[in-house]
N, CA, C and O atoms as a GROMACS GRO file, in nm:
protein
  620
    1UNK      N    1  12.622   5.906   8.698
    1UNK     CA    2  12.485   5.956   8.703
    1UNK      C    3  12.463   6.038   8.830
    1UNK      O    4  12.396   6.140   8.818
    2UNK      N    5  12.510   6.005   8.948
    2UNK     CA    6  12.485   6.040   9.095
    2UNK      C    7  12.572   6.180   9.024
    2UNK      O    8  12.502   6.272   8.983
    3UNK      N    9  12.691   6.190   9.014
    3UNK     CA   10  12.747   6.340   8.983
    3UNK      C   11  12.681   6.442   8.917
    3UNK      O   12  12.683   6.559   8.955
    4UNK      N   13  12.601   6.386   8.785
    4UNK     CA   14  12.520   6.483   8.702
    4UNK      C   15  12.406   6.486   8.791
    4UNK      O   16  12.342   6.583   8.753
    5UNK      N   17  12.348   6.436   8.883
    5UNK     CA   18  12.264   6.481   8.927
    5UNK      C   19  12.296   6.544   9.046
    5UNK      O   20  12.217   6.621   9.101
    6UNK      N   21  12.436   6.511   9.103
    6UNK     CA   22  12.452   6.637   9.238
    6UNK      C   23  12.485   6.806   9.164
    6UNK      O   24  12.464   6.914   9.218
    7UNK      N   25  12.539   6.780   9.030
    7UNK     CA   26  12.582   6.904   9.012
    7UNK      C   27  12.451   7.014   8.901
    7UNK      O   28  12.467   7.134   8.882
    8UNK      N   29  12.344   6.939   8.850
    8UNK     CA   30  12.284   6.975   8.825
    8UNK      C   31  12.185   7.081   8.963
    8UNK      O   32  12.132   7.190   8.942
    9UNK      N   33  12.188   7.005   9.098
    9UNK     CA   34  12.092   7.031   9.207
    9UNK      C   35  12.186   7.130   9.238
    9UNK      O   36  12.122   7.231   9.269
   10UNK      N   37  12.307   7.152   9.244
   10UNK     CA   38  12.395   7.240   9.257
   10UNK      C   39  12.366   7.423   9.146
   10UNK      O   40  12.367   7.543   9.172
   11UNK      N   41  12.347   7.353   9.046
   11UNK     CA   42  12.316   7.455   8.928
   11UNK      C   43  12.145   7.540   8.997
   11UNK      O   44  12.113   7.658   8.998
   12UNK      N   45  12.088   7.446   9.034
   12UNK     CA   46  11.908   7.484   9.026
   12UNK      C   47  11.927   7.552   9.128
   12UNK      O   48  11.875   7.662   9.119
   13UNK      N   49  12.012   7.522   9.281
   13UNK     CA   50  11.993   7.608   9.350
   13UNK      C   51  12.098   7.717   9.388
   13UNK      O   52  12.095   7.788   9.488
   14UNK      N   53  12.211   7.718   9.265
   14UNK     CA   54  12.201   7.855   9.247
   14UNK      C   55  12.127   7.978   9.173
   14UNK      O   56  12.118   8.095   9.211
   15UNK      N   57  12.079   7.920   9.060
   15UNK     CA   58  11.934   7.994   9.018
   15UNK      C   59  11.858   8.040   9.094
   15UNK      O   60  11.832   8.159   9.080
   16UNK      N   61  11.798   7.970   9.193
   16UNK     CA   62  11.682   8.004   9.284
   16UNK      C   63  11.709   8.107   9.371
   16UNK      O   64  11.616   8.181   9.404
   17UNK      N   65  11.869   8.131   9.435
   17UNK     CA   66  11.926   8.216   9.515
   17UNK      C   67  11.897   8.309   9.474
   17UNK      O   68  11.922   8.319   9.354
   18UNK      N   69  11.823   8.442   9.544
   18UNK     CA   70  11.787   8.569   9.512
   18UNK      C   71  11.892   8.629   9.551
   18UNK      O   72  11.940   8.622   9.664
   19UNK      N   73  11.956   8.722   9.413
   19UNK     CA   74  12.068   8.841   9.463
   19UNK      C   75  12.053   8.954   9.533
   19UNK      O   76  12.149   9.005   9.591
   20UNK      N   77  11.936   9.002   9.536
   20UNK     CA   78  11.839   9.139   9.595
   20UNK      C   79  11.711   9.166   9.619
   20UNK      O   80  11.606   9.128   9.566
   21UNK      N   81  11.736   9.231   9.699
   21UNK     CA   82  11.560   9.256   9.698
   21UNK      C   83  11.466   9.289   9.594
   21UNK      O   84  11.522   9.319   9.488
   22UNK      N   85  11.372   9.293   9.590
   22UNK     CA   86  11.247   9.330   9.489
   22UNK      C   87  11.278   9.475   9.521
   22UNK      O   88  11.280   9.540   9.626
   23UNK      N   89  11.301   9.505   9.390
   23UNK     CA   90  11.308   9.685   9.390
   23UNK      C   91  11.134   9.744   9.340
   23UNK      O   92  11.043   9.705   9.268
   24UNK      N   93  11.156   9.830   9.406
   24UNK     CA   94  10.999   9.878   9.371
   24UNK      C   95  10.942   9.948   9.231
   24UNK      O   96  11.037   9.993   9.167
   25UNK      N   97  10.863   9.962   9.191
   25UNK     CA   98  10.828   9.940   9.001
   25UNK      C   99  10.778  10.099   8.994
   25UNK      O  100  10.670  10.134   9.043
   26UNK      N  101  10.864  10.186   8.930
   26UNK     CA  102  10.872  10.323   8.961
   26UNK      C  103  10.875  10.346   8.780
   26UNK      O  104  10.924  10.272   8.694
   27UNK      N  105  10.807  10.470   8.768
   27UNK     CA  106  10.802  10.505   8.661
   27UNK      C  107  10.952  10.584   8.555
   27UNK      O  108  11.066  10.582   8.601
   28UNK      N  109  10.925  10.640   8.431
   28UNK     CA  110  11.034  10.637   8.368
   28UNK      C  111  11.172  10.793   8.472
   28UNK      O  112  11.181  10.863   8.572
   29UNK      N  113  11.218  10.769   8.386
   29UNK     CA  114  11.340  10.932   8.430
   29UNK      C  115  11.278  11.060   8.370
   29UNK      O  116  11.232  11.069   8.256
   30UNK      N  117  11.284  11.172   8.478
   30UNK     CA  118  11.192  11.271   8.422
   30UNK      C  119  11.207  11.355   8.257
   30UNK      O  120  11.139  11.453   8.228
   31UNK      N  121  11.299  11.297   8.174
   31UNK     CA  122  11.344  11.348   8.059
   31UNK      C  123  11.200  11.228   7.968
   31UNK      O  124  11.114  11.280   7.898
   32UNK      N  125  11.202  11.127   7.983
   32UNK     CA  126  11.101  11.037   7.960
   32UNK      C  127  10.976  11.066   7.986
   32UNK      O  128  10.886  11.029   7.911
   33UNK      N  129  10.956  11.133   8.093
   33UNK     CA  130  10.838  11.131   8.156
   33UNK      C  131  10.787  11.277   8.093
   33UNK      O  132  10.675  11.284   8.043
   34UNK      N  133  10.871  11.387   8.097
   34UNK     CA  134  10.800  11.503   8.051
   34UNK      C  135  10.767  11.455   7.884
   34UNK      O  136  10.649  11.449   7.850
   35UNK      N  137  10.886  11.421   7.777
   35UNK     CA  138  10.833  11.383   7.665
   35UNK      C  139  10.750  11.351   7.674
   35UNK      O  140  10.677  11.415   7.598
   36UNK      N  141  10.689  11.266   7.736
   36UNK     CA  142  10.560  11.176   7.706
   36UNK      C  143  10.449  11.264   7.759
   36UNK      O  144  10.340  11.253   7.703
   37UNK      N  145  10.460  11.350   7.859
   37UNK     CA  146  10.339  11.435   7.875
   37UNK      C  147  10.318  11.545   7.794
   37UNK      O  148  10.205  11.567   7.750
   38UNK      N  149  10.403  11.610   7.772
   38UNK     CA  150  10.392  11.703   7.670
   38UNK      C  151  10.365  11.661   7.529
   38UNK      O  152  10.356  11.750   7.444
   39UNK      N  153  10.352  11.544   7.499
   39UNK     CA  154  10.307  11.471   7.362
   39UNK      C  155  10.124  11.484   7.414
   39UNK      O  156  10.038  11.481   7.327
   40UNK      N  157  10.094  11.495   7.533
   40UNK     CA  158   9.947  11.488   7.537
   40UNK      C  159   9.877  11.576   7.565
   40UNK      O  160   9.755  11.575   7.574
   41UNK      N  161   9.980  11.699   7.588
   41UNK     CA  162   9.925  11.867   7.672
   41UNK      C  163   9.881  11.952   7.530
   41UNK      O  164   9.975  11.974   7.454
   42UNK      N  165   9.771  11.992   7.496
   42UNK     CA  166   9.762  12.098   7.414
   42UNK      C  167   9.848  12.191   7.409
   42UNK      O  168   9.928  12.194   7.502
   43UNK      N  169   9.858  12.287   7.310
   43UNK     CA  170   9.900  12.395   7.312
   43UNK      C  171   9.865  12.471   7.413
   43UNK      O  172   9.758  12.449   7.470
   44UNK      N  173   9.923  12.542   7.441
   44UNK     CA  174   9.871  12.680   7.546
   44UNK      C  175   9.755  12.772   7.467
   44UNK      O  176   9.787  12.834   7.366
   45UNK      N  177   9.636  12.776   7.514
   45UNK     CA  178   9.515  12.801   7.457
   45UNK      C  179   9.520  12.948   7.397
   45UNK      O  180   9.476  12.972   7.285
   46UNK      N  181   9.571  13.040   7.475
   46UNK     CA  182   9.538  13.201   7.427
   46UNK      C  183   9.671  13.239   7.361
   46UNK      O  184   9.687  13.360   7.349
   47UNK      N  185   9.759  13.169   7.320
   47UNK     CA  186   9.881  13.234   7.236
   47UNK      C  187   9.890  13.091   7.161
   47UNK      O  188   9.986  13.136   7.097
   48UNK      N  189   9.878  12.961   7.112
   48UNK     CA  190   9.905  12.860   7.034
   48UNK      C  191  10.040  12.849   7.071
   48UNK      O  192  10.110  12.786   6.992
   49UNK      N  193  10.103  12.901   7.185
   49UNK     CA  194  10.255  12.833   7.186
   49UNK      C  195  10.283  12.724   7.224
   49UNK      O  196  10.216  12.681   7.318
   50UNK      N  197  10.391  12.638   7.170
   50UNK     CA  198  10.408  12.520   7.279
   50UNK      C  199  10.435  12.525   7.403
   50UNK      O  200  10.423  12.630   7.467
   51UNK      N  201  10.477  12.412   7.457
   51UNK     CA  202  10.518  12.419   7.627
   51UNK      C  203  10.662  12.381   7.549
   51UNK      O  204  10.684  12.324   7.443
   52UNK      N  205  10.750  12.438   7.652
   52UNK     CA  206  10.891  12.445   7.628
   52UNK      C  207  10.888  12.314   7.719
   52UNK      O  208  10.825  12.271   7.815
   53UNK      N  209  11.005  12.271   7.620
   53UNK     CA  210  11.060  12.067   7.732
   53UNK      C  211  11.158  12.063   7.805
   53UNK      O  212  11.205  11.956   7.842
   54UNK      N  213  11.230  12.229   7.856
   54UNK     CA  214  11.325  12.255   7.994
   54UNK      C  215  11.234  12.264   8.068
   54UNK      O  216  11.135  12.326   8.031
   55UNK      N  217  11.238  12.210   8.189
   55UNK     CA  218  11.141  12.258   8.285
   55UNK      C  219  11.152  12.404   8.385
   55UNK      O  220  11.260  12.454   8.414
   56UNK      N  221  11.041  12.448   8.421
   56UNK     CA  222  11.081  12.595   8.510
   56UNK      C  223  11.161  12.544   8.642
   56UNK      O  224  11.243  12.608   8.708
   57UNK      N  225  11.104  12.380   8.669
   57UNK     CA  226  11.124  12.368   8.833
   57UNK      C  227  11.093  12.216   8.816
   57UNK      O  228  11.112  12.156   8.710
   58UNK      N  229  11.043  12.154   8.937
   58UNK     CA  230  11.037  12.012   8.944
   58UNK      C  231  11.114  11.913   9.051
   58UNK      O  232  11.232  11.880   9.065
   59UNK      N  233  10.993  11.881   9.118
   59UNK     CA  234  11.034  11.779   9.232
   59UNK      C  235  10.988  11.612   9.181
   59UNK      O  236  10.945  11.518   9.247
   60UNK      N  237  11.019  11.629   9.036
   60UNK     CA  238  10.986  11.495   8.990
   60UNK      C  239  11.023  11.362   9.035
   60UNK      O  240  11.125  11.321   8.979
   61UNK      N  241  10.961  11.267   9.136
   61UNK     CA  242  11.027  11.153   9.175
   61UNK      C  243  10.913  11.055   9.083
   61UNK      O  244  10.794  11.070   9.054
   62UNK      N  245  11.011  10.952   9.056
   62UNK     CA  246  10.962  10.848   8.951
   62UNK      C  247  10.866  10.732   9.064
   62UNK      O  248  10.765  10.672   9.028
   63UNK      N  249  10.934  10.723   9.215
   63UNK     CA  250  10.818  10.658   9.283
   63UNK      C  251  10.779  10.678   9.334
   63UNK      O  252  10.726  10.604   9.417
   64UNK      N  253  10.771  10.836   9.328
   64UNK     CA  254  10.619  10.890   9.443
   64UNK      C  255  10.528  10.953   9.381
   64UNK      O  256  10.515  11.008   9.272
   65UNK      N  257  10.434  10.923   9.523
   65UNK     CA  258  10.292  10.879   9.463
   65UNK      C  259  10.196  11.016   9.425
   65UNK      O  260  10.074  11.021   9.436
   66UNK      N  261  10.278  11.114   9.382
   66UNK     CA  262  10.274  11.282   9.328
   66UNK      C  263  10.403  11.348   9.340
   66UNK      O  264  10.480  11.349   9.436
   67UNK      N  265  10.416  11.407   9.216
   67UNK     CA  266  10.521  11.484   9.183
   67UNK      C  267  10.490  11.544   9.068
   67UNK      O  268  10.391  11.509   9.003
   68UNK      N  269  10.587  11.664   9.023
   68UNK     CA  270  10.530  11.756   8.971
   68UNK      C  271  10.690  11.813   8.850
   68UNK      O  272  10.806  11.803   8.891
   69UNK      N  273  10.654  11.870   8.704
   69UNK     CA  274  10.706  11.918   8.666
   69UNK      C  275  10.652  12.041   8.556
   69UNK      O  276  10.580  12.034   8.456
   70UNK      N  277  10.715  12.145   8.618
   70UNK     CA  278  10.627  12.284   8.581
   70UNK      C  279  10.710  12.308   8.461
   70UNK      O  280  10.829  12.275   8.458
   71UNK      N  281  10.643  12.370   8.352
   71UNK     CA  282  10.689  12.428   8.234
   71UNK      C  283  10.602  12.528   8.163
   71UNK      O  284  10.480  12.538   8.152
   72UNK      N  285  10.714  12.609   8.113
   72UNK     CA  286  10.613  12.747   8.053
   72UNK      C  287  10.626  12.700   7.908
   72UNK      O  288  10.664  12.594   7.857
   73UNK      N  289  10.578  12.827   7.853
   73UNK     CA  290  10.551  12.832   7.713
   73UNK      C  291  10.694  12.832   7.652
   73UNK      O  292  10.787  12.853   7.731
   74UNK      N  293  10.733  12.804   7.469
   74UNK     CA  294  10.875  12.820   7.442
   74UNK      C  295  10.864  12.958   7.404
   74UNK      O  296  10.764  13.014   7.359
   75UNK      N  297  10.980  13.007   7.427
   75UNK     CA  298  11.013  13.138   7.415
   75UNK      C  299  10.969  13.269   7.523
   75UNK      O  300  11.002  13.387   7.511
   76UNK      N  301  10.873  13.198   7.647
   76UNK     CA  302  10.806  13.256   7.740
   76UNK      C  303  10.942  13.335   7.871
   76UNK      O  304  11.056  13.299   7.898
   77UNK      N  305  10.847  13.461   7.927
   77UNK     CA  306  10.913  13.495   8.022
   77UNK      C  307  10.868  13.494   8.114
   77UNK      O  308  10.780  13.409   8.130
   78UNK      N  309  10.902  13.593   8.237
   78UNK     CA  310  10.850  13.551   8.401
   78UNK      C  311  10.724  13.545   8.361
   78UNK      O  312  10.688  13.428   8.376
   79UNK      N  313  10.637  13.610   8.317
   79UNK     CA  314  10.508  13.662   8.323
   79UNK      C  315  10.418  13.529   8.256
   79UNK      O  316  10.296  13.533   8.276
   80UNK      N  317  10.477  13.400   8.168
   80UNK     CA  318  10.449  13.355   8.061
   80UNK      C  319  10.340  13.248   8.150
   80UNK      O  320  10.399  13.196   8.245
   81UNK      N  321  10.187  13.204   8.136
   81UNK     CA  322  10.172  13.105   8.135
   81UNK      C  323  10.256  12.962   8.169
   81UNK      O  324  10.315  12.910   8.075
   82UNK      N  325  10.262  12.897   8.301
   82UNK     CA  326  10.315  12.784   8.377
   82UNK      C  327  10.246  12.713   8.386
   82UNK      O  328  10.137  12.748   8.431
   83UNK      N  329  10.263  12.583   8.352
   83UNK     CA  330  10.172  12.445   8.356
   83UNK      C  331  10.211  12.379   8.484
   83UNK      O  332  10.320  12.421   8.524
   84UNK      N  333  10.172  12.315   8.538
   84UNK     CA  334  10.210  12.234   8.643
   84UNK      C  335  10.135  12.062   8.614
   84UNK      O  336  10.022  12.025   8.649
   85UNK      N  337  10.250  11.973   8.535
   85UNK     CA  338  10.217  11.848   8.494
   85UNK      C  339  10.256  11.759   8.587
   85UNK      O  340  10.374  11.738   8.615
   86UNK      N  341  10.101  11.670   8.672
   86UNK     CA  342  10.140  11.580   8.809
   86UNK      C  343  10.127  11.498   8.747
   86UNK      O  344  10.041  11.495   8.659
   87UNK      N  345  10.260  11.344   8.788
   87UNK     CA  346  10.295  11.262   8.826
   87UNK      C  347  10.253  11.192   8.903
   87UNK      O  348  10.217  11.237   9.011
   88UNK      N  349  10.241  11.053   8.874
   88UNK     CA  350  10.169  10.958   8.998
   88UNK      C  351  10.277  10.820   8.987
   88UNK      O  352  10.253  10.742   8.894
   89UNK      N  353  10.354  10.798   9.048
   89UNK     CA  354  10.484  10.688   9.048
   89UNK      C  355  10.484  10.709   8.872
   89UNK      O  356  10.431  10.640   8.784
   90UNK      N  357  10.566  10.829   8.864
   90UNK     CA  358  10.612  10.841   8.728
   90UNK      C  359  10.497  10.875   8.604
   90UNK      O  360  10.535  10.903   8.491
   91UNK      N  361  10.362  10.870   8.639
   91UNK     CA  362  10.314  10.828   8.525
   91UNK      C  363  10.165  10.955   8.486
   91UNK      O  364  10.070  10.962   8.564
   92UNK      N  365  10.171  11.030   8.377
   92UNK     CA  366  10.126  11.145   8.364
   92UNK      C  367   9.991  11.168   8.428
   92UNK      O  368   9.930  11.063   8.410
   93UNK      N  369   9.919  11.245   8.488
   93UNK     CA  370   9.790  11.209   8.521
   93UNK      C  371   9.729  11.348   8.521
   93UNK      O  372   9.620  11.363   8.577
   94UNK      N  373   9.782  11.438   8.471
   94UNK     CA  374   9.701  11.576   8.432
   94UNK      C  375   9.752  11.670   8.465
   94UNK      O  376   9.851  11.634   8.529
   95UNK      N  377   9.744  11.793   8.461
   95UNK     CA  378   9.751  11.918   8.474
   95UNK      C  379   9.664  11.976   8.671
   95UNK      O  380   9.565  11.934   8.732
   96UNK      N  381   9.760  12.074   8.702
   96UNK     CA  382   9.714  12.116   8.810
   96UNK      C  383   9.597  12.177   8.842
   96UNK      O  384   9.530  12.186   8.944
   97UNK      N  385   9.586  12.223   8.714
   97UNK     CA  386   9.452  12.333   8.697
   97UNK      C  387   9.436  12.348   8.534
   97UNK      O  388   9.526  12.350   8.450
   98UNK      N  389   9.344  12.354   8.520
   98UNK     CA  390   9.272  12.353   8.336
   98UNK      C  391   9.355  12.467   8.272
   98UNK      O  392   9.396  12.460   8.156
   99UNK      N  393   9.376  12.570   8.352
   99UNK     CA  394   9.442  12.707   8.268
   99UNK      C  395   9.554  12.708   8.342
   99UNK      O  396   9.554  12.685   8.463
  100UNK      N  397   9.662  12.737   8.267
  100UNK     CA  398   9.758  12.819   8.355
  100UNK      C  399   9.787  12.917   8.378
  100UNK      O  400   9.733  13.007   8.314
  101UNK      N  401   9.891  12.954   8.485
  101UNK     CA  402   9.904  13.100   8.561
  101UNK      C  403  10.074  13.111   8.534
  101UNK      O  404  10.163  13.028   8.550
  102UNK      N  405  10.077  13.253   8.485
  102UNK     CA  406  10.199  13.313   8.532
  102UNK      C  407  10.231  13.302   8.660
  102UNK      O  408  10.144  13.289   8.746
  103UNK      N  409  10.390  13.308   8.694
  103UNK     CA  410  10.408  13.335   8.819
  103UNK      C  411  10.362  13.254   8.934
  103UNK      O  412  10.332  13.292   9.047
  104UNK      N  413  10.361  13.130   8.880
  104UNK     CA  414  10.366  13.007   8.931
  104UNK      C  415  10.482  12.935   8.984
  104UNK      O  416  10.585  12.951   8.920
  105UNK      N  417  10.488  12.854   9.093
  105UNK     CA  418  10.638  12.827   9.120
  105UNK      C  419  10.628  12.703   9.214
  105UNK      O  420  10.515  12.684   9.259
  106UNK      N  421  10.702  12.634   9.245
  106UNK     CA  422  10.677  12.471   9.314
  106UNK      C  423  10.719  12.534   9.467
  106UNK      O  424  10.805  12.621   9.482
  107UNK      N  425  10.657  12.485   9.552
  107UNK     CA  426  10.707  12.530   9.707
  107UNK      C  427  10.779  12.384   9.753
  107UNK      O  428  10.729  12.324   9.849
  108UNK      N  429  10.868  12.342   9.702
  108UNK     CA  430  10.935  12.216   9.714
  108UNK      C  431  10.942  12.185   9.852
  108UNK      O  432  10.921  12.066   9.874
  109UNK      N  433  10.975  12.283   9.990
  109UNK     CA  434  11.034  12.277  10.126
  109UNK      C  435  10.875  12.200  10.198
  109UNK      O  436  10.862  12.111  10.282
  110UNK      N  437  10.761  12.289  10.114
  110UNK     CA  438  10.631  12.232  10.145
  110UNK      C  439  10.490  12.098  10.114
  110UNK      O  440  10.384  12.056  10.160
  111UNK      N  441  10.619  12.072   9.967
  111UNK     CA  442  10.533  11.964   9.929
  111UNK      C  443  10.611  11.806  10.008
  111UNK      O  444  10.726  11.805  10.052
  112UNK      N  445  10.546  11.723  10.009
  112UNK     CA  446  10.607  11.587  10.023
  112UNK      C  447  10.603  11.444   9.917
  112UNK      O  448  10.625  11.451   9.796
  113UNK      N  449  10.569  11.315   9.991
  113UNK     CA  450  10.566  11.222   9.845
  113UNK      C  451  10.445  11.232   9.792
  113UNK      O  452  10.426  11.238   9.671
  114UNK      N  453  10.333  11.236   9.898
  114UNK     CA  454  10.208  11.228   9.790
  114UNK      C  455  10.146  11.344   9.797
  114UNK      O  456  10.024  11.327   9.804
  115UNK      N  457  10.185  11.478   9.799
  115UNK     CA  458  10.140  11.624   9.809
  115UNK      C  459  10.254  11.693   9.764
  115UNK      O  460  10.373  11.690   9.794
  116UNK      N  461  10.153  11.785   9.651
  116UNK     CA  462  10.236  11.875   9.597
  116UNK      C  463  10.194  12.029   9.632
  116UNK      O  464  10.076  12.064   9.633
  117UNK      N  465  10.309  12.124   9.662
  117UNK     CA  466  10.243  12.240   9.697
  117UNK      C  467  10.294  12.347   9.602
  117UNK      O  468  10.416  12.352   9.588
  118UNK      N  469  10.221  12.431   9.536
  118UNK     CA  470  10.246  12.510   9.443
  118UNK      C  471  10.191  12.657   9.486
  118UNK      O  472  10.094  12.665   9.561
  119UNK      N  473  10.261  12.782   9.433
  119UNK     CA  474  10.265  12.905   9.471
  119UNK      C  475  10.258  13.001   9.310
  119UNK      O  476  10.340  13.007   9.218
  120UNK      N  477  10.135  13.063   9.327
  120UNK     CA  478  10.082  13.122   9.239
  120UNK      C  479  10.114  13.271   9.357
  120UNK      O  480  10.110  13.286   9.479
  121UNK      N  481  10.147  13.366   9.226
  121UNK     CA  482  10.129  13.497   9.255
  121UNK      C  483  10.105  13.586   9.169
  121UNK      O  484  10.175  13.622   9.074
  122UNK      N  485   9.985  13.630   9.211
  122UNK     CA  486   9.900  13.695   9.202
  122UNK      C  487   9.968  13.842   9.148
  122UNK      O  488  10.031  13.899   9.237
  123UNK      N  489   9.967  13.907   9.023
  123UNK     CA  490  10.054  14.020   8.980
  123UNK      C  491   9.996  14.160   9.029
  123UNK      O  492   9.879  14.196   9.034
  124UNK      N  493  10.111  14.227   9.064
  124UNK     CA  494  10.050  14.380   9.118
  124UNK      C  495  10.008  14.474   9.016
  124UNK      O  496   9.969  14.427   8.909
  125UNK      N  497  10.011  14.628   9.037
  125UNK     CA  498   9.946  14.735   8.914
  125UNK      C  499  10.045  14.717   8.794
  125UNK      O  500  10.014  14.699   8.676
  126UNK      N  501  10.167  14.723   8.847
  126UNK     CA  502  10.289  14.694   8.729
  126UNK      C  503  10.361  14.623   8.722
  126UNK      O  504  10.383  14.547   8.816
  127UNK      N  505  10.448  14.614   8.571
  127UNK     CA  506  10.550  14.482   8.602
  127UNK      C  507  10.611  14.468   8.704
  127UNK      O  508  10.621  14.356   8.754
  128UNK      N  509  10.659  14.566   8.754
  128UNK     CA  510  10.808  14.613   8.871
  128UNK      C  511  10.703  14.625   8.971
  128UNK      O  512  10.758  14.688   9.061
  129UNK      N  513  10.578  14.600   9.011
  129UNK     CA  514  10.553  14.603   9.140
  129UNK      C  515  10.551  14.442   9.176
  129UNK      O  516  10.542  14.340   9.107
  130UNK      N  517  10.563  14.470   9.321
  130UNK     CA  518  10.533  14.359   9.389
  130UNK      C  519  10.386  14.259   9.404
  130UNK      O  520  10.281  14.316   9.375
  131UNK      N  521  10.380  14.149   9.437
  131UNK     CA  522  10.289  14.086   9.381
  131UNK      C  523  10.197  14.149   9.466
  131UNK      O  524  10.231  14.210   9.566
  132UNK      N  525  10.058  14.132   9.421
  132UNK     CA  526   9.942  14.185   9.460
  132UNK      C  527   9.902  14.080   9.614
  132UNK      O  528   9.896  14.124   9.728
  133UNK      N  529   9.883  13.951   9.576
  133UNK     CA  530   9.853  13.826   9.657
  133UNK      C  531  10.003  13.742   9.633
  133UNK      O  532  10.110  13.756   9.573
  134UNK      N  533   9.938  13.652   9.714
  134UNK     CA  534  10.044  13.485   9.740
  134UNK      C  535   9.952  13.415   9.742
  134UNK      O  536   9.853  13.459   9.801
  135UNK      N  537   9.940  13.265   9.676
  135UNK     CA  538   9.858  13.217   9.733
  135UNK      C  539   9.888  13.087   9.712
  135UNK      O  540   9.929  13.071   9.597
  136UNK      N  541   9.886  12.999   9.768
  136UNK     CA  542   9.906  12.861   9.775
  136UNK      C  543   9.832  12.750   9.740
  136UNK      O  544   9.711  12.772   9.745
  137UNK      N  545   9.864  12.633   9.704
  137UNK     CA  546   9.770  12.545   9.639
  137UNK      C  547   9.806  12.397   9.642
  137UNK      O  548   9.884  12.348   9.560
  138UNK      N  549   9.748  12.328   9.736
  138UNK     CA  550   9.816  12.198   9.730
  138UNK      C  551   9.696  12.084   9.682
  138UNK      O  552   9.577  12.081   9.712
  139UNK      N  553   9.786  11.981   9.585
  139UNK     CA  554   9.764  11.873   9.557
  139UNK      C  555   9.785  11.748   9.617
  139UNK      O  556   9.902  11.717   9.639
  140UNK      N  557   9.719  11.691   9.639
  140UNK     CA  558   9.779  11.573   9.718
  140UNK      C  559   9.690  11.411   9.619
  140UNK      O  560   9.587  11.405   9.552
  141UNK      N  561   9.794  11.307   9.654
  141UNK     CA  562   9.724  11.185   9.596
  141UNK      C  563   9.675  11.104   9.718
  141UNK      O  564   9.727  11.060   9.821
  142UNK      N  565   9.510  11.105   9.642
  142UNK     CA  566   9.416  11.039   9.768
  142UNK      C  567   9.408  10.852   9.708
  142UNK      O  568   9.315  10.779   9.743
  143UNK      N  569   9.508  10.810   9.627
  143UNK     CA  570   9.513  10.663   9.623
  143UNK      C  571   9.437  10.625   9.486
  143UNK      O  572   9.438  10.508   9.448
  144UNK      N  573   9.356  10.749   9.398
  144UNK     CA  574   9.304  10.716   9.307
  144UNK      C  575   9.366  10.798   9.206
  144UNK      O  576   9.410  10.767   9.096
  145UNK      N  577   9.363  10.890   9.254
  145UNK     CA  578   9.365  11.039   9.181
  145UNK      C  579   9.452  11.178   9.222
  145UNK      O  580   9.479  11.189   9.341
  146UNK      N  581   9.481  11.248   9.162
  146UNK     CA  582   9.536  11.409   9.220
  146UNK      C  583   9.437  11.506   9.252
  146UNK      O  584   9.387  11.568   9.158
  147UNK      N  585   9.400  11.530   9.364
  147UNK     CA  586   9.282  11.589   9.401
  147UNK      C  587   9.348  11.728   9.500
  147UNK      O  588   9.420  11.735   9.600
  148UNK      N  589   9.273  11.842   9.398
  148UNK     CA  590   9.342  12.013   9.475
  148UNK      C  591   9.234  12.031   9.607
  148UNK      O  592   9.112  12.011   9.615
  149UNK      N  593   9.317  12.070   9.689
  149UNK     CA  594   9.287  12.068   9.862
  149UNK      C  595   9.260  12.236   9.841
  149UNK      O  596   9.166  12.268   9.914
  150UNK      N  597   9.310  12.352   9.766
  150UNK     CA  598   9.292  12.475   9.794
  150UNK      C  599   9.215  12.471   9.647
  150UNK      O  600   9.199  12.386   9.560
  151UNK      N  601   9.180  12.593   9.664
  151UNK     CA  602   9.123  12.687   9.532
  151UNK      C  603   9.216  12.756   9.469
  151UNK      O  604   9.306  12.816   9.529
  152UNK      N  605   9.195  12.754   9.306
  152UNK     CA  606   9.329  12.828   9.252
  152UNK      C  607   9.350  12.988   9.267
  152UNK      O  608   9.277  13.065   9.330
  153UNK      N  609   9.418  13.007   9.226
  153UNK     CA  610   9.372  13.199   9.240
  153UNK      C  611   9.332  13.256   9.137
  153UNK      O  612   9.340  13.206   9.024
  154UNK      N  613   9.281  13.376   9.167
  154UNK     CA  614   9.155  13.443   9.154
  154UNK      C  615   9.234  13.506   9.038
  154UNK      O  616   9.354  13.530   9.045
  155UNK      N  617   9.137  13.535   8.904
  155UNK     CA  618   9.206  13.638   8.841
  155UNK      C  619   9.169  13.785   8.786
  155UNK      O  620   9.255  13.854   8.732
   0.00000   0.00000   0.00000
């Protein structure tokens, strides 16, 4: 009896022994994560196209607390309408701006974990000219929400 009960106390406290730390509770892999947002993004309003499910760009991290994955229209070119779909520890929480902009692009060197910085430019007289403006636009997460710190650009 004394044996089944030393080797049982033996059993319980190896159970109890924690192998690792508590890993932190991070949302899905960004192949997961865009599916699932693009199941909730309308069409692109002034042409009915879809959003294509390659992304243009993307500093998607599953546990930070904003991140971002941009996608144009399918079949779209430079010029095409860019969405910018934020992330909050993985998990969809809207669009950057109600409409999108061509010539949109992630400033990755400038965003961090809970700020995203995005670069709209502004198109010149012609295709082949250079952009008219630059203009910048950051998002950042204030603990509730994705809330834009700049104004979008002008069109």
């Amino acid at each position: 009896m004394a044996a089944t009960m030393t080797a049982a106390a033996a059993c319980l406290s190896l159970i109890a022994i924690p192998t690792a730390a508590a890993q932190p509770s991070c949302g899905p892999d960004q192949a997961d994560a865009l599916r699932l947002a693009l199941a909730r993004l309308p069409f692109e309003p002034l042409t009915g196209a879809k959003w294509d499910s390659t992304p243009v760009d993307s500093n998607y991290d599953p546990c930070a607390e904003l991140s971002t994955i941009l996608v144009t229209t399918e079949g779209g070119t430079g010029s095409s309408p860019v969405q910018a779909l934020l992330f909050h520890r993985g998990q969809y929480v809207g669009t950057g701006t109600s409409k999108a902009y061509g010539f949109t692009s992630l400033d990755a060197e400038a965003s961090t974990g809970d700020t995203v910085v995005l670069t709209y430019k502004v198109p010149g007289d012609c295709n082949a000219c250079a952009p008219a403006a630059i203009r910048s636009a950051r998002y950042r997460w204030n603990g509730e929400r994705a809330v834009m710190l700049d104004p979008p650009p002008d069109q």
